[in-house]
N, CA, C and O atoms as a GROMACS GRO file, in nm:
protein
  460
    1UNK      N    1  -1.325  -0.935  -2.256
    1UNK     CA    2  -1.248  -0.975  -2.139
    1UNK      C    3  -1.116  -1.035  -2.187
    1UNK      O    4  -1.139  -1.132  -2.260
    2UNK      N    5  -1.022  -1.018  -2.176
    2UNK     CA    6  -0.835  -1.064  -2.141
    2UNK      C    7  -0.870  -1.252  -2.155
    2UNK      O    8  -0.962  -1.315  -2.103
    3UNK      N    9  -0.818  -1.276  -2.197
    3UNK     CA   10  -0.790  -1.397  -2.225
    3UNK      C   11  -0.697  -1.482  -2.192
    3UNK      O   12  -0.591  -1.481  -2.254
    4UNK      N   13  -0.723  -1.583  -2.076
    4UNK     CA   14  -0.595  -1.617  -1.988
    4UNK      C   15  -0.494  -1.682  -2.071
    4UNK      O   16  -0.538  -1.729  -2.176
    5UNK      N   17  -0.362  -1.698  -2.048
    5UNK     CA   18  -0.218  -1.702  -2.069
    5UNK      C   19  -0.243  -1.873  -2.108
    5UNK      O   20  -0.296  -1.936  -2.016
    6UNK      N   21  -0.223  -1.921  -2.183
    6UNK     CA   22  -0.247  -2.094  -2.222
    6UNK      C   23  -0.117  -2.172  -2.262
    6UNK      O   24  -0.099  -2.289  -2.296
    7UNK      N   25  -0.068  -2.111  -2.252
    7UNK     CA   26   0.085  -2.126  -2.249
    7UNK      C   27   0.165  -2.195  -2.144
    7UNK      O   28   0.261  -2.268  -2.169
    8UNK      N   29   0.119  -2.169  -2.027
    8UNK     CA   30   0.114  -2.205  -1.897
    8UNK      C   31   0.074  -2.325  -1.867
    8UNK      O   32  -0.019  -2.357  -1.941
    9UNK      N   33   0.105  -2.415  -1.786
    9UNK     CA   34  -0.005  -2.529  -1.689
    9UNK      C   35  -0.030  -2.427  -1.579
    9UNK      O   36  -0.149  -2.451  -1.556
   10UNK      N   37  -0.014  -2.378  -1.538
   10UNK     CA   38  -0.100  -2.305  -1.458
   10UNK      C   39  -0.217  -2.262  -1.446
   10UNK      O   40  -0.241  -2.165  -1.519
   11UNK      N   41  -0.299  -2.295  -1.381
   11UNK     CA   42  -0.455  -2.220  -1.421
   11UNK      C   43  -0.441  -2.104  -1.350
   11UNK      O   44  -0.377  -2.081  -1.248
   12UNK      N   45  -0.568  -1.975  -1.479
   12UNK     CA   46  -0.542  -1.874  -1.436
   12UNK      C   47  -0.676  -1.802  -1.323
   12UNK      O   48  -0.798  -1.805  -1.340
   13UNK      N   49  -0.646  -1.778  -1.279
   13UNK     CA   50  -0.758  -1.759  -1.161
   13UNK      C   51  -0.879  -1.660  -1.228
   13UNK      O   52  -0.848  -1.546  -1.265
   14UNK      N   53  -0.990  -1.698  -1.241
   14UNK     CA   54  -1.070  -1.580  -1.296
   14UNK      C   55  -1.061  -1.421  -1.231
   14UNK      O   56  -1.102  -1.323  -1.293
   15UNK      N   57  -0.999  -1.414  -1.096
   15UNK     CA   58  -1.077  -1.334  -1.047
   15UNK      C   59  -0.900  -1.241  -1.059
   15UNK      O   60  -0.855  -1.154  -0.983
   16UNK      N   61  -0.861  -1.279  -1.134
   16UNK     CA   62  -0.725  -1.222  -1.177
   16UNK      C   63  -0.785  -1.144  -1.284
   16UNK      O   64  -0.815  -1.025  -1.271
   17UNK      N   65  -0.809  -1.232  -1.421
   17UNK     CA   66  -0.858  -1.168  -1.569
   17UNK      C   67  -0.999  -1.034  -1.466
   17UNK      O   68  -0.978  -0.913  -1.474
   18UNK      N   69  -1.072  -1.065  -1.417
   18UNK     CA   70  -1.138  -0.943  -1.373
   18UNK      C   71  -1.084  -0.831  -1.364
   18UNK      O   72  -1.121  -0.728  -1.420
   19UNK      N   73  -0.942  -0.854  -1.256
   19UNK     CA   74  -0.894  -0.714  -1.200
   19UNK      C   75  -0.789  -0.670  -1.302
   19UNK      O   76  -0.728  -0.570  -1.266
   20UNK      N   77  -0.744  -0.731  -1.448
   20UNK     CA   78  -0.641  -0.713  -1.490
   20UNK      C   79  -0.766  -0.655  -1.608
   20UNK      O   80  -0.725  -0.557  -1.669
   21UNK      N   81  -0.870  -0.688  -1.637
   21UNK     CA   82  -0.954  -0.587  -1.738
   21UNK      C   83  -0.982  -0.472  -1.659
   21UNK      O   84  -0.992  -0.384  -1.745
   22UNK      N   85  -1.002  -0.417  -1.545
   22UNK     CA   86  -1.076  -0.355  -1.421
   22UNK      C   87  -0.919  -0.211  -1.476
   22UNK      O   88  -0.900  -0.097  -1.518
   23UNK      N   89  -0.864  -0.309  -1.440
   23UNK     CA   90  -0.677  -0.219  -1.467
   23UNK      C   91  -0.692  -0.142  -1.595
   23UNK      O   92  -0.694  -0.020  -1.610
   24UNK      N   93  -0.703  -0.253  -1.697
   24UNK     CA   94  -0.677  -0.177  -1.812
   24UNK      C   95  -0.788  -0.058  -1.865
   24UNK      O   96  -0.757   0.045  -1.926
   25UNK      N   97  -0.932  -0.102  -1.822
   25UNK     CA   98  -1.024  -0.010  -1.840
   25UNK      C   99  -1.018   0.175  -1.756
   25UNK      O  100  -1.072   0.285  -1.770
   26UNK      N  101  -0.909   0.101  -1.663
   26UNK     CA  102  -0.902   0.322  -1.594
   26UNK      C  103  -0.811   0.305  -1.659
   26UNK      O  104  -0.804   0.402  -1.735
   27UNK      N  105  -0.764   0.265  -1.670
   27UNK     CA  106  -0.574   0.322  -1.753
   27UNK      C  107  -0.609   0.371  -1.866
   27UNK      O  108  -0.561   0.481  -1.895
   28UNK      N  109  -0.687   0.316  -1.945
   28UNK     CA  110  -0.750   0.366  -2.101
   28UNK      C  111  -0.830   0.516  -2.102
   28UNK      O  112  -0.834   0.610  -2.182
   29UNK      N  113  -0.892   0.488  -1.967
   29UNK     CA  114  -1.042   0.590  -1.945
   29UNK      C  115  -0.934   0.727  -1.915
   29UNK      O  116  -0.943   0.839  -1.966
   30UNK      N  117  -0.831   0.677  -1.815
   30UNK     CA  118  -0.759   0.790  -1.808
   30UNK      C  119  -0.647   0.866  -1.942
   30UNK      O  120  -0.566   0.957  -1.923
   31UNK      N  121  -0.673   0.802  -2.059
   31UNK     CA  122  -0.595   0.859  -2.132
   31UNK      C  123  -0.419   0.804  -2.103
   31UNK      O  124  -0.337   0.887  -2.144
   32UNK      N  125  -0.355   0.674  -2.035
   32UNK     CA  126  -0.253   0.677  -2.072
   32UNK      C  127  -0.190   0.550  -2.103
   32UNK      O  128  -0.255   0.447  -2.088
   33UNK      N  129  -0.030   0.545  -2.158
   33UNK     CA  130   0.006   0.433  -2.220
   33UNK      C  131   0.004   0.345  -2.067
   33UNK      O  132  -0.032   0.383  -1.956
   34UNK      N  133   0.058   0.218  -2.111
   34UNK     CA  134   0.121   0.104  -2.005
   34UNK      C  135   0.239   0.179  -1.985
   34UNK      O  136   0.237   0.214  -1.867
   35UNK      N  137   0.339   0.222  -2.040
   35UNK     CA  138   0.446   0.279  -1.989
   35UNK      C  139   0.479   0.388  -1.883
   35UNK      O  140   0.551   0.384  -1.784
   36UNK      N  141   0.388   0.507  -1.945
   36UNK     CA  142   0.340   0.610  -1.792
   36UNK      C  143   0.298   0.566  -1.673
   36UNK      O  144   0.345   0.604  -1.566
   37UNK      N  145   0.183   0.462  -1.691
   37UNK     CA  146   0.141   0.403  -1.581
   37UNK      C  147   0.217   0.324  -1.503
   37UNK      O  148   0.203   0.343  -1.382
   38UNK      N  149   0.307   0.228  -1.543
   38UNK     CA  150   0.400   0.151  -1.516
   38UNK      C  151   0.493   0.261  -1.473
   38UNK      O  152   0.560   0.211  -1.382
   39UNK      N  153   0.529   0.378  -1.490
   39UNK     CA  154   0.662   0.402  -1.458
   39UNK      C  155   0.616   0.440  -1.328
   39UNK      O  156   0.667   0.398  -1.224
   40UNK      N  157   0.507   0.529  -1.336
   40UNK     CA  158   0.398   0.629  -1.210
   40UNK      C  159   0.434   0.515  -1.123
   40UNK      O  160   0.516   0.538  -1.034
   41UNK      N  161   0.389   0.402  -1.133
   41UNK     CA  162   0.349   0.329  -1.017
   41UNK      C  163   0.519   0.235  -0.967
   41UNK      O  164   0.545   0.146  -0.887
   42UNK      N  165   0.567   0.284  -1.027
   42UNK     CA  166   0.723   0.224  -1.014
   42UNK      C  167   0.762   0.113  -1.012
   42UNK      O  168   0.829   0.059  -0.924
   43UNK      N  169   0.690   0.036  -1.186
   43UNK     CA  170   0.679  -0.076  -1.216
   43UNK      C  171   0.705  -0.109  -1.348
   43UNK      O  172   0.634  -0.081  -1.444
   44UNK      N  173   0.843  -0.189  -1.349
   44UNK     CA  174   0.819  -0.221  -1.534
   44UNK      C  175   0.754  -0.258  -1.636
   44UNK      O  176   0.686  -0.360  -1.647
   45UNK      N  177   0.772  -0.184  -1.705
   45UNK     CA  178   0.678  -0.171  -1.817
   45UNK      C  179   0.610  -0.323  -1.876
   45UNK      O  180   0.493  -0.326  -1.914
   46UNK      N  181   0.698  -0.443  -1.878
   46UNK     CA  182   0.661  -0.545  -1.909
   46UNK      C  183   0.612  -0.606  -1.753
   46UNK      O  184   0.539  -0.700  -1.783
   47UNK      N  185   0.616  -0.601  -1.664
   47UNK     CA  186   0.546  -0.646  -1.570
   47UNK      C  187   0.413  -0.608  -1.573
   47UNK      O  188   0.313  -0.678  -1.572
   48UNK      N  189   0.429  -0.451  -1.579
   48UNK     CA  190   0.295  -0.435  -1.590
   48UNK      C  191   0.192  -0.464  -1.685
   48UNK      O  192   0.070  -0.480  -1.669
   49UNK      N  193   0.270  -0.468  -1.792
   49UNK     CA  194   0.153  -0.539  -1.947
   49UNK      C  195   0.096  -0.656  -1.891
   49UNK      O  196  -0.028  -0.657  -1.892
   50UNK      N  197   0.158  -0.768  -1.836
   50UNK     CA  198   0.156  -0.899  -1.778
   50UNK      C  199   0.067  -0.895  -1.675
   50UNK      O  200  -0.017  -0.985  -1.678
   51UNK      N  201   0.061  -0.815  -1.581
   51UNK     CA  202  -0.071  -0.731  -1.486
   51UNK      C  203  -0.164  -0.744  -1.566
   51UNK      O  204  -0.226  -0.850  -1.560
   52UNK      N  205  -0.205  -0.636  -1.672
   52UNK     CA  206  -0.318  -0.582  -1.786
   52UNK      C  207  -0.345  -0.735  -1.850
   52UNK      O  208  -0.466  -0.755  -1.864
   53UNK      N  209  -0.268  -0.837  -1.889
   53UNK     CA  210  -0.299  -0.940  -1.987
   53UNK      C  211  -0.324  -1.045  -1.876
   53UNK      O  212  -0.322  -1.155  -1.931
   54UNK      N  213  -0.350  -1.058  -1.730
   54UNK     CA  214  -0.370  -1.177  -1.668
   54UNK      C  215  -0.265  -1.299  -1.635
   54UNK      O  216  -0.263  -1.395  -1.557
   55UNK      N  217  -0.184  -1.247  -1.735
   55UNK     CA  218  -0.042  -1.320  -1.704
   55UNK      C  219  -0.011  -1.350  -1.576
   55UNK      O  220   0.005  -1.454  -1.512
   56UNK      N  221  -0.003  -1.205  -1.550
   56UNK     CA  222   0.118  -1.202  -1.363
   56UNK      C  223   0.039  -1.161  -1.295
   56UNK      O  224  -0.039  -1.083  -1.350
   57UNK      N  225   0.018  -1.185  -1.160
   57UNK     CA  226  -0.070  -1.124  -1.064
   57UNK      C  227   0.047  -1.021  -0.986
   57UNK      O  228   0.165  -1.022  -1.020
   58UNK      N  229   0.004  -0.952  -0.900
   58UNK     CA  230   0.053  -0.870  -0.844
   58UNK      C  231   0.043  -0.859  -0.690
   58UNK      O  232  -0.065  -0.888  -0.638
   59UNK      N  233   0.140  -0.823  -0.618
   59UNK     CA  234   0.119  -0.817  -0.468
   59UNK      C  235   0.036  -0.709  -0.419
   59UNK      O  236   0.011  -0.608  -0.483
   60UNK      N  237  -0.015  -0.740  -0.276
   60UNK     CA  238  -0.091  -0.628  -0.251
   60UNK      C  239   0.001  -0.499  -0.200
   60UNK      O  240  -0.035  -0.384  -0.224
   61UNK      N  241   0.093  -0.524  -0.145
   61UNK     CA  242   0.235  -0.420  -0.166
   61UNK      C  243   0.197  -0.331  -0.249
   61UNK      O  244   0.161  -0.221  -0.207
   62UNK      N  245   0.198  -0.362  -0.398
   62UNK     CA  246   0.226  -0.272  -0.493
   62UNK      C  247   0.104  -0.182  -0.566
   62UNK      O  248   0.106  -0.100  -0.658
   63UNK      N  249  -0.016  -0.242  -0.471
   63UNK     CA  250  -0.149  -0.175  -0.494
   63UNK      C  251  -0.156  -0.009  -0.513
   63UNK      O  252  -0.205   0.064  -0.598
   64UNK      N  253  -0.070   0.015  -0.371
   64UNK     CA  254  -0.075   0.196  -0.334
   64UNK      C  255  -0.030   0.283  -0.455
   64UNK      O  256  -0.078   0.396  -0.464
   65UNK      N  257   0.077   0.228  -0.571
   65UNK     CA  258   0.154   0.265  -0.612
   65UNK      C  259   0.095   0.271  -0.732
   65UNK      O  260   0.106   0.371  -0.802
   66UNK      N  261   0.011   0.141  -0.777
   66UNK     CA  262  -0.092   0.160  -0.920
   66UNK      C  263  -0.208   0.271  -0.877
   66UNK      O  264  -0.248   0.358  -0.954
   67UNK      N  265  -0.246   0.256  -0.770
   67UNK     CA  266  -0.357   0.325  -0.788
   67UNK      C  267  -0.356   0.491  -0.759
   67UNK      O  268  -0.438   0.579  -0.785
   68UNK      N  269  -0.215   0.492  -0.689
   68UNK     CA  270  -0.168   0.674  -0.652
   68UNK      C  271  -0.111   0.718  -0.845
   68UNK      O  272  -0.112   0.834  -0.885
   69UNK      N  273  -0.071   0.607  -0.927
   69UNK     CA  274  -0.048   0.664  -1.066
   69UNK      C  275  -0.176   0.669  -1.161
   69UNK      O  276  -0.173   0.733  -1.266
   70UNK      N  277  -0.284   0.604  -1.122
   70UNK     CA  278  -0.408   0.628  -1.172
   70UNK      C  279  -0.462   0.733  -1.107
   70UNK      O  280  -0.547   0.798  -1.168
   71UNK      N  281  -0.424   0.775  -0.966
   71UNK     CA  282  -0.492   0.888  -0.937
   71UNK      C  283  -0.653   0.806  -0.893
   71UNK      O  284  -0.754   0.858  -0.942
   72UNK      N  285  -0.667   0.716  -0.829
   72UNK     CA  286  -0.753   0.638  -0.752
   72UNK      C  287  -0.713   0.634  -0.647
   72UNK      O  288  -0.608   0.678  -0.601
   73UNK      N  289  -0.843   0.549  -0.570
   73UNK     CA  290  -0.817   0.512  -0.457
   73UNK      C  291  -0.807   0.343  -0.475
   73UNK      O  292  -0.841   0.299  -0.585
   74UNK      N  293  -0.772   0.265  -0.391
   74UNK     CA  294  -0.736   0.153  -0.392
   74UNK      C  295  -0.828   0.067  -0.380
   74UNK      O  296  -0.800  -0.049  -0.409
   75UNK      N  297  -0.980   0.102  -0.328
   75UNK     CA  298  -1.106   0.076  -0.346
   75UNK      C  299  -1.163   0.080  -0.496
   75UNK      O  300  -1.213  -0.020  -0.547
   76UNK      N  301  -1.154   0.167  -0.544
   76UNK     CA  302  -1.155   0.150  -0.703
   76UNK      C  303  -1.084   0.088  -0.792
   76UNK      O  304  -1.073   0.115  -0.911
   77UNK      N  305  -1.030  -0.008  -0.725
   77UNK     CA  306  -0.972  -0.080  -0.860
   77UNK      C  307  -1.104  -0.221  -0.863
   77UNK      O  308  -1.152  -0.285  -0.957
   78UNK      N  309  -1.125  -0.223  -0.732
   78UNK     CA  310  -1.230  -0.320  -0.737
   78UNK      C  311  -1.376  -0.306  -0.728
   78UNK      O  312  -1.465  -0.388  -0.705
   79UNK      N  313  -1.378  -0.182  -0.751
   79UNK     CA  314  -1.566  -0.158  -0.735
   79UNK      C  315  -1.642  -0.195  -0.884
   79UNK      O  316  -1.566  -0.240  -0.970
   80UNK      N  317  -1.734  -0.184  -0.906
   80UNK     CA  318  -1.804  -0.196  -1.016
   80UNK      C  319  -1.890  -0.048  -1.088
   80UNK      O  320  -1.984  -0.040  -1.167
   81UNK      N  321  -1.822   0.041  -1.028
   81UNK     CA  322  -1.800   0.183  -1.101
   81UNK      C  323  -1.736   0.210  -1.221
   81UNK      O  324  -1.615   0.227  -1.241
   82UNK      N  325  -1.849   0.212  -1.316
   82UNK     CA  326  -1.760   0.264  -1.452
   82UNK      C  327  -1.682   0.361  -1.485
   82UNK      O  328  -1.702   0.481  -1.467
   83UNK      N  329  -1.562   0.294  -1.548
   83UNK     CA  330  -1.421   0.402  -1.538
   83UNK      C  331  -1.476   0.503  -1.582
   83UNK      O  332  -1.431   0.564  -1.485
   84UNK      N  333  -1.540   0.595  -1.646
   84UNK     CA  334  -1.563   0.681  -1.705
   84UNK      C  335  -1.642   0.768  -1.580
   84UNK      O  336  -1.630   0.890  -1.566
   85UNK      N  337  -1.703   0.705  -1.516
   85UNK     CA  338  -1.757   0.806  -1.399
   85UNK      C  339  -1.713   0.813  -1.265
   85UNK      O  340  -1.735   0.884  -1.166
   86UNK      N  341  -1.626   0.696  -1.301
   86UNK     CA  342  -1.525   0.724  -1.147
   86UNK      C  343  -1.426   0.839  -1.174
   86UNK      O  344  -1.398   0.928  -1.094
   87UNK      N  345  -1.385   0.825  -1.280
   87UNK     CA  346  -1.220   0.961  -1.328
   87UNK      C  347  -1.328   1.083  -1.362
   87UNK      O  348  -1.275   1.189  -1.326
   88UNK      N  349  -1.404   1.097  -1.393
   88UNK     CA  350  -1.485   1.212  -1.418
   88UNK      C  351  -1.451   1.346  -1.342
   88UNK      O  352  -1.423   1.453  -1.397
   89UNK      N  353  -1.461   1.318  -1.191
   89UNK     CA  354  -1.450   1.406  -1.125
   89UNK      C  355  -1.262   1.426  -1.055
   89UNK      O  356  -1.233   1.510  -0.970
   90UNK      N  357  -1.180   1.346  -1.107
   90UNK     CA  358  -1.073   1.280  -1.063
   90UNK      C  359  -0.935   1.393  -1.123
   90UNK      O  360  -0.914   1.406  -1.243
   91UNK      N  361  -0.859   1.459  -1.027
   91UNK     CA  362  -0.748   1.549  -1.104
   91UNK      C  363  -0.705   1.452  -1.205
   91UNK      O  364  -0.754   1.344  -1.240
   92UNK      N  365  -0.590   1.523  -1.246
   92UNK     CA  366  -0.525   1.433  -1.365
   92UNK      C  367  -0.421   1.377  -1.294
   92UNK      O  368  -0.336   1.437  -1.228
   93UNK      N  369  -0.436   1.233  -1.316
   93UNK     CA  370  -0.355   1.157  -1.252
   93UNK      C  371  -0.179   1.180  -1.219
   93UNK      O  372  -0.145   1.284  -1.276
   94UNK      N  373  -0.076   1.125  -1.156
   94UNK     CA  374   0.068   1.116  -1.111
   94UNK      C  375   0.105   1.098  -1.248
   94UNK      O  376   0.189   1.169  -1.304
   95UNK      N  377   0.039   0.995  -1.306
   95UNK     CA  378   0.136   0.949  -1.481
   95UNK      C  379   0.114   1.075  -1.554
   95UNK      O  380   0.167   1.094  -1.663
   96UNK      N  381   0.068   1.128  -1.518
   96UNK     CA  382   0.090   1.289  -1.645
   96UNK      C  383   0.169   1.366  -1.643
   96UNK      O  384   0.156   1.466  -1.713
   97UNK      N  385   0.273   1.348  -1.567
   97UNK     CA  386   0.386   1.373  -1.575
   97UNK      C  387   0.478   1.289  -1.578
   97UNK      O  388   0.440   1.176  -1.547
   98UNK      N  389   0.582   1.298  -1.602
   98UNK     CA  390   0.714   1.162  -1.613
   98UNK      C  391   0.781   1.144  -1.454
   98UNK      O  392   0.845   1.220  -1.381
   99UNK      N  393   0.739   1.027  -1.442
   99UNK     CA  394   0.813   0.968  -1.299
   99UNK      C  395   1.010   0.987  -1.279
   99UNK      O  396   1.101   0.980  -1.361
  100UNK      N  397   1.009   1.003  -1.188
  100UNK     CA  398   1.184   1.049  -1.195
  100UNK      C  399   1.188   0.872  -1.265
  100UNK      O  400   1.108   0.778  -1.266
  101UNK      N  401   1.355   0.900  -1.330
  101UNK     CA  402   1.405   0.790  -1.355
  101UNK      C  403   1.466   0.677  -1.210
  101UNK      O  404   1.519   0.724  -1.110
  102UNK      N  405   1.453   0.589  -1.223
  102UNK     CA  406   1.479   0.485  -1.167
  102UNK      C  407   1.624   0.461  -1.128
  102UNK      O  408   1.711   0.435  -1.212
  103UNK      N  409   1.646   0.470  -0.998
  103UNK     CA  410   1.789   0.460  -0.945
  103UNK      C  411   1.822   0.310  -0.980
  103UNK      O  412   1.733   0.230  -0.952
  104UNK      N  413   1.949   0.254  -1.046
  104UNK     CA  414   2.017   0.084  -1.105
  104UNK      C  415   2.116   0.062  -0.981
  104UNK      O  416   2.220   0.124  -0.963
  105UNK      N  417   2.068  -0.030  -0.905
  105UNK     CA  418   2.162  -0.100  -0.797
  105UNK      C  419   2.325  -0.087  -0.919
  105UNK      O  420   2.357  -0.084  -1.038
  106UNK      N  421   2.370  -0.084  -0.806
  106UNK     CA  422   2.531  -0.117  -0.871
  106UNK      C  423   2.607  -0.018  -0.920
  106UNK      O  424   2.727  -0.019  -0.946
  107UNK      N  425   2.516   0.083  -0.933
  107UNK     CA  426   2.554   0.222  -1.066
  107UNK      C  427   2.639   0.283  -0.927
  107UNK      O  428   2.601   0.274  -0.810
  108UNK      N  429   2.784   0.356  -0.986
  108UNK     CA  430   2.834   0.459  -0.929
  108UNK      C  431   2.946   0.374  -0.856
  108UNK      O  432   2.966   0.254  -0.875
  109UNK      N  433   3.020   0.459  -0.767
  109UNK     CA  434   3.144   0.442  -0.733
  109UNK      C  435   3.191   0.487  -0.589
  109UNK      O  436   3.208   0.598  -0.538
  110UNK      N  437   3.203   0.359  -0.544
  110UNK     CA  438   3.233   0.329  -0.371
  110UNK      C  439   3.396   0.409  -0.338
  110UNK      O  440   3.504   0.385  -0.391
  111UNK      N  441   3.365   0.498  -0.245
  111UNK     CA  442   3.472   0.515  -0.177
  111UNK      C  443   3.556   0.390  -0.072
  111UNK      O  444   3.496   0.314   0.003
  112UNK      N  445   3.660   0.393  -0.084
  112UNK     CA  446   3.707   0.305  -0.014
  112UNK      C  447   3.694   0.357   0.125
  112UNK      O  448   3.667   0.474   0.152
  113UNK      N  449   3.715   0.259   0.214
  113UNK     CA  450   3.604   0.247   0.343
  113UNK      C  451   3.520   0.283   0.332
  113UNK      O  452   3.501   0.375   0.413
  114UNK      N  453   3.431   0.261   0.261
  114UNK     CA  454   3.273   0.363   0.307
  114UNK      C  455   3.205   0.203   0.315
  114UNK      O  456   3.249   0.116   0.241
  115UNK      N  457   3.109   0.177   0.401
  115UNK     CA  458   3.030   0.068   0.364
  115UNK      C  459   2.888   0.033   0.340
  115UNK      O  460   2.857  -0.081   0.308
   0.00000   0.00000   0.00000
């Protein structure tokens, strides 16, 4: 089990380290890095490690988006179905291919009057 963040005064909620081993165990089962997964789900790469390590928790917002790049359902991140027989029958996930790149606020060039 992930080993909470001690670094912190914060205490780390157990039921965080659950879902952040729960995470890392399909991500593994499915064969891919933190980076695919993170990009699939349209999430940086260091956020998401911080997800996987118990660090950072995550909104429920951003649930649809991990679990459509695992190629789950959003019920499975929390069941007690072993990754290996939940993906069994499971296409190959969104991260198996490369997520478009990420549009950068600010990038590009305003016509004057346009607003």
């Amino acid at each position: 089990m992930p080993q909470p963040d001690t670094t912190s005064d914060t205490p780390v909620h157990p039921y965080r380290m659950v879902f952040a081993e729960r995470l890392r165990e399909i991500r593994t089962a499915r064969g891919l890095s933190q980076t695919r997964a993170a990009n699939a789900a349209r999430l940086s790469r260091p956020f998401y490690a911080g997800v996987e390590a118990g660090r950072t928790s995550i909104s429920v917002d951003r649930l649809p988006g991990v679990a459509d790049a695992l190629g789950i359902k959003i019920a499975d991140l929390f069941s007690d179905t072993p990754a290996e027989k939940l993906i069994a029958k499971l296409p190959p996930p969104i991260a198996s291919t490369d997520a478009p790149p990420r549009r950068r606020r600010g990038v590009g060039i305003r016509q004057p009057g346009a607003s």
